[in-house]
Each structure stands twice: as C-alpha cells, then as structure tokens.
N, C-alpha and C positions, 0 to 999 in steps of 0.2 A: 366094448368100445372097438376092438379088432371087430367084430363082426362088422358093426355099420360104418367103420370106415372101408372094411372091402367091397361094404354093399353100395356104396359111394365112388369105389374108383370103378368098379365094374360098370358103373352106370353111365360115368364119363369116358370110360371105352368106348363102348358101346353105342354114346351119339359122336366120338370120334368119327366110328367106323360107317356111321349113318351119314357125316358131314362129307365124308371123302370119298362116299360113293355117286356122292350129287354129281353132278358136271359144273366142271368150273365155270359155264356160263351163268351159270345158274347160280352158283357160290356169289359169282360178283353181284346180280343184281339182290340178290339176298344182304349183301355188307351192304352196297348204295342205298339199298332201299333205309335199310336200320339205321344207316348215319344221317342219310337226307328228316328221316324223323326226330331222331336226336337235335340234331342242328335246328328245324323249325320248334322244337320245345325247346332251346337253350334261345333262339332268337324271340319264343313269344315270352318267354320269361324276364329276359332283358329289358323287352320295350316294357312288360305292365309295370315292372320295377322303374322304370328311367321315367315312362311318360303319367301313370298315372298316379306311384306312390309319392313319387317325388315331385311329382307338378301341382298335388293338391296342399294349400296352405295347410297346416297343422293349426287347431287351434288354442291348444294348451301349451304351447309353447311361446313365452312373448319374451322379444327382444327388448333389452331395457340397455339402462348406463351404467356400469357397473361403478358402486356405490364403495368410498374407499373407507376401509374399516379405523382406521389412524383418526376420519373425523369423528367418526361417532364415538369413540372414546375420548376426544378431547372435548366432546360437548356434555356428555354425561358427568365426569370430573366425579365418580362415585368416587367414598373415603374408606376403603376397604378396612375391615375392624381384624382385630387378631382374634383368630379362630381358639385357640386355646380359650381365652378370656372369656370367651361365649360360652362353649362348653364346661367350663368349671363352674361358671353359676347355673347351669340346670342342676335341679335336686337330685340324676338320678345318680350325679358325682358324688354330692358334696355323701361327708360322715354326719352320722347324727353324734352328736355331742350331749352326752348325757354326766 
C-alpha cells in the first residue's frame, strides 16, 4: 500500500511540474477551454432534462380525485367476527376426546 501510494504522489508531482512549466497564457486557455465545456454539458443536460423529460406527458401516470377512505368503510359496514372463535373451531386446535 506505501508503494503505490508513493507511486501516486510521484505521479502527481510530476504533472505538477509539467503544469507549471506551461506558460501561463497558455494555463489560461487550457482552464477556459475545460470550463466553457463543462458549462455547455451542464447547459445541455439542463435543457434535455427541463425541455424534453419533462415536457413529455408521462403515461402511466393518471391524475385522479383522491377517494376518501372514511366512505368506503361506512358503505361496506363489514361485521368483523372474533378471531379467537374462528380459530378454536379449526380441528387443528380442538383435543381429541376419547
């Protein structure tokens, strides 16, 4: 692990010493150029997002009226049985009485 992290910082030396050899004119348009690309891929990514994902109607998605759950409980009016009472007459409760 020491090995290739000094093989790593030597190598970041080393295009240190390549970047500071350049001329700063040259530095600059080297930053301008890489941001001006940056900026048109953040700007093309924006619009296909803004104009074309979101401008196309989805169609699995349908807007409805939301349905209030209070009625459909008071129109079903189920008579809920006691769960014990159910389960005590399956056989695989009951004893066998001999």
């Amino acid at each position: 692990m020491k090995k290739f992290r000094s093989t790593i910082d030597q190598f970041v030396k080393e295009l240190e010493l390549r970047w500071a050899s350049i001329p700063v004119k040259k530095q600059q348009r080297y930053t301008l150029s890489f941001f001006s690309v940056y900026a048109l891929l953040t700007v093309g990514i924006i619009f296909h997002v803004i104009i074309y994902q979101t401008g196309k109607p989805s169609e699995n998605v349908r807007i409805e009226k939301i349905k209030n759950p209070m009625e459909q409980i008071e129109k079903s009016k189920i008579v809920l049985k006691d769960s014990l009472s159910v389960n005590l007459k399956n056989k695989f409760y009951e004893r066998d009485s001999k």
